[in-house]
N, C-alpha and C positions, 0 to 999 in steps of 0.2 A: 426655080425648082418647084412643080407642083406640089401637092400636100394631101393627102389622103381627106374627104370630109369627115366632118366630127359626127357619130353615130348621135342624136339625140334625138329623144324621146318627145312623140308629139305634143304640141303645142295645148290639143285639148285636154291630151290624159293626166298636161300639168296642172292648169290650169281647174282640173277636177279634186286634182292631188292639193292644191293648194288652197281653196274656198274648203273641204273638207277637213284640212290641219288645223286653219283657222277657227271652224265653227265643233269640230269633233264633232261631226253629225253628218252622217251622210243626207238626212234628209232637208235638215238645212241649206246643206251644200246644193241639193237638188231644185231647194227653193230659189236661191240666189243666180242658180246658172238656166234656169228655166227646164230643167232637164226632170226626167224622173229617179227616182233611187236605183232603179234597175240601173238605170244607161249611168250613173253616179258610180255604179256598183263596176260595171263594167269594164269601166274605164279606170281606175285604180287599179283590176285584177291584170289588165293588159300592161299598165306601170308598173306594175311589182313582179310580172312576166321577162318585161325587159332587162330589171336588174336583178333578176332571181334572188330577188330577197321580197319579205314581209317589212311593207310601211306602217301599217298598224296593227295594234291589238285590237279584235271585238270586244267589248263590254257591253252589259244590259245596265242603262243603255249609251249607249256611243261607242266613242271608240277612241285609242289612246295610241300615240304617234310611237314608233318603235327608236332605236337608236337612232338604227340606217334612216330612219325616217325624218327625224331632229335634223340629220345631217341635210340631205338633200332639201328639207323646207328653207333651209338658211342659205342656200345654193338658190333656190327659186323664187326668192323675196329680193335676193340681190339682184337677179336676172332681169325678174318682173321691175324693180327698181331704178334699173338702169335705161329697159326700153322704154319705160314711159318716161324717161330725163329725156331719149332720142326721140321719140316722138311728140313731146316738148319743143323739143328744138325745129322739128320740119313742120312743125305745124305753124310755128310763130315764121317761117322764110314763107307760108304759105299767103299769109297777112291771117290766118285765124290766130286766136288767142288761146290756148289751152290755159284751166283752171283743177289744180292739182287740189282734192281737198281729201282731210284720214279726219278718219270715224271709225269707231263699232262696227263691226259689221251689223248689229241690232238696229244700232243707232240709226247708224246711213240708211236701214229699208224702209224702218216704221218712220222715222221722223223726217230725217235733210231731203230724203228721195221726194216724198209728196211733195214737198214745198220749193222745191229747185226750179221748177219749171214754172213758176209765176216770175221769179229773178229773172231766169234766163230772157223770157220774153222780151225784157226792156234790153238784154244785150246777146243780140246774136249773131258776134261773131264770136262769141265765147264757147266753146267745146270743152264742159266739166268732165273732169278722170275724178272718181271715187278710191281710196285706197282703204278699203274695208279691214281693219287691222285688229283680231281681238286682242294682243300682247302689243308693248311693248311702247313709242312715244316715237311723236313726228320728225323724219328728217327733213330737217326745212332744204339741208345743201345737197345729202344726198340723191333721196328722192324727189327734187324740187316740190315738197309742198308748200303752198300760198296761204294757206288757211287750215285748221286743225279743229278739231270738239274733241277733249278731255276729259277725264273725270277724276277727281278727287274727292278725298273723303270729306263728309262735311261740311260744311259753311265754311269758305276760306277767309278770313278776315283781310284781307287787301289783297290785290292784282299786280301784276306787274304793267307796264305804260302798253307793253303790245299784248295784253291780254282782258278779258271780259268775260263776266259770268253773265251766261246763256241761260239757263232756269236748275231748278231743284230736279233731286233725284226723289222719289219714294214710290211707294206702292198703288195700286189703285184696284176696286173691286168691280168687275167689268163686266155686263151681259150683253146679249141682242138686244134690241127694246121689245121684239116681240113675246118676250120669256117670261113676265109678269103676265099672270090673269088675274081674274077675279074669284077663282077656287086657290090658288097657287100667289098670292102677291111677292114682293120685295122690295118695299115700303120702309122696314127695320130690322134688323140683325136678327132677331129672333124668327125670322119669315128664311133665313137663309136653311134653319133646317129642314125648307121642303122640299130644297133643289141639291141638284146635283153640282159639287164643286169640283173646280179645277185648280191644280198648281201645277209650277214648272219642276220637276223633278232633276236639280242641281244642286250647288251650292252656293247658295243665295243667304240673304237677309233672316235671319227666322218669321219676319213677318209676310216673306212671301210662302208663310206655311200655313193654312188652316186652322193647324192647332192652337196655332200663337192666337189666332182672330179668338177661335172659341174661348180661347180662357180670356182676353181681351174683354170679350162680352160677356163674358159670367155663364157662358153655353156651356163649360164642359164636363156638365155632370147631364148634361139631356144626350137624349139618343143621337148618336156621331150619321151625319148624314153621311150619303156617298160621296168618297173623296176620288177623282180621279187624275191619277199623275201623267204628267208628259216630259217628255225630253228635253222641249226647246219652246222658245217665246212659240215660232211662228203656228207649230201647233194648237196651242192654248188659244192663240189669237184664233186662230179658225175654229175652232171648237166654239167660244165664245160668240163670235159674229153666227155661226150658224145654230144658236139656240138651245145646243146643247148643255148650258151651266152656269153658272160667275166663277170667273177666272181671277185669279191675282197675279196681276201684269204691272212693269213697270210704267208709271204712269205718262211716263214721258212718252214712251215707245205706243201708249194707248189712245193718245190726245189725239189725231188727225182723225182715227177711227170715232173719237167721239164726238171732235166736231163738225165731223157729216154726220152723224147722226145713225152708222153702221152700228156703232155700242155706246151704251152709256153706264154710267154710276147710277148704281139704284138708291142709294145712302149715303151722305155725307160719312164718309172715314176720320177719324183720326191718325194719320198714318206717320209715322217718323221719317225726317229725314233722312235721308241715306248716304248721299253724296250730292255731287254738284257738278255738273256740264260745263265745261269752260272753253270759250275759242281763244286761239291761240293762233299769232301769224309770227313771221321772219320782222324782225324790226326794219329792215330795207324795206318791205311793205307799206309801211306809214305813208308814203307818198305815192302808193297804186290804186287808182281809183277806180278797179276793179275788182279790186280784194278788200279794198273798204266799202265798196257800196253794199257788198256782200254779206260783210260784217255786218251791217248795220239792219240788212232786211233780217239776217237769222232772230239778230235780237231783236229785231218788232215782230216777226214770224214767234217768236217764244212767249211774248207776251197774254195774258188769259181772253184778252178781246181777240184775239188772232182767227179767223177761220181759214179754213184749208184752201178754198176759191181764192 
């Protein structure tokens, strides 16, 4: 007996739907899928066409998942979970190797993405899947991941046998190098009241806030320079690399940019730890020699001597 096919909704407008759940930004979302906000924009309006309901709420700024919308991202995390287990599977009859690894979505673009492609080099028959995840903690069985970056609060005082800490989390104060003159320096804290700063406008760290820095350095009774807020790292990052200001960026997510030499610290910080990066594999792992080799470039890739080449 034939079966009427299943009406579902296309592939991109999920796929839009779901990089945007994740990051609550459309313009994020636009970063990640190479698309602009319009066509980001778009494509959610044609998804919420389909189900004649509203996926998100607008807020200034981002945007906030609705019920219906909870519901179906847990529908398309299991979907998208399931076909990359099947394309897993026909990749490895193919003789290639797929390599499942979950991150941040922050995490995976500023830091693992640069640096993948020097591992890959030594192994390619290996085809790495990214599972960019802002919530929630790796399924090693479900979604076949091989390898994980975490974060916990902290300084963890001991690991478990299939796990490793990766580097620190804290803050970092970040410009172009072109943004220092010689009317205009940023030499010392006190030079930051001639420029123009940036933060991320979330809920963060208090120190990735301005105000914390100026009372920090005894500035907050001088005149408040311009403060300029953003939505999301990737902006600030751009702002930043284009000369626009010093940014307070997570330091981790700023390191590749700094050592090419796109941004740099103008000033040794004092900044507080915040948390701690940790990779994490399937204990069946211990004896893949592809998911240990791996392990082992992230952690000499973490290390302060590391350049990005």
């Amino acid at each position: 007996m034939s079966t009427r096919p299943r009406r579902l909704p296309p592939l991109d407008e999920l796929r839009a739907f779901e990089a945007v759940a994740r990051h609550l930004s459309f313009a994020a979302a636009a970063d990640e899928l190479n698309l602009t906000p319009s066509a980001i924009s778009h494509r959610i309006r044609r998804l919420e066409e389909h189900f004649r309901i509203r996926l998100f709420r607008r807020l200034s700024p981002g945007v906030a998942l609705t019920e219906e919308g909870r519901i179906l991202l847990s529908g398309v995390e299991a979907g998208f979970g399931r076909l990359a287990q099947a394309s897993k599977r026909v990749r490895s009859r193919s003789g290639r190797r797929s390599l499942t690894i979950f991150a941040r979505p922050s995490f995976a673009t500023y830091w693992l993405t640069p640096r993948l492609a020097a591992f890959l080099d030594g192994f390619p028959e290996v085809e790495p899947l990214i599972l960019g995840q802002q919530e929630g903690e790796p399924n090693f069985d479900g979604d076949g991941v091989d390898i994980a970056v975490t974060k916990v609060s902290g300084t963890p005082k001991s690991v478990a046998a299939n796990e490793a800490v990766l580097l620190q989390e804290s803050v970092a104060m970040v410009c172009s190098p072109r943004l220092p003159t010689n009317e205009r320096p940023l030499s010392e804290p006190r030079h930051l009241l001639q420029h123009i700063l940036i933060q991320i406008d979330q809920d963060l760290a208090d120190c990735f806030d301005w105000d914390w820095w100026m009372e920090r350095y005894g500035l907050s009774e001088e005149k408040r320079p311009r403060v300029v807020s953003v939505s999301h790292t990737a902006s600030a990052m751009e702002a930043a690399r284009g000369g626009q200001g010093v940014a307070l960026i997570n330091a981790a997510l700023a390191s590749y940019d700094i050592a090419a030499g796109t941004l740099m610290r103008p000033f040794p910080e004092d900044a507080p730890i915040l948390g701690t990066y940790v990779l994490r594999w399937p204990e069946s792992a211990a004896g893949d020699e592809v998911v240990m080799a791996l392990k082992d470039f992230l952690i000499a890739a973490a290390t302060p001597t590391s350049h990005p080449g």
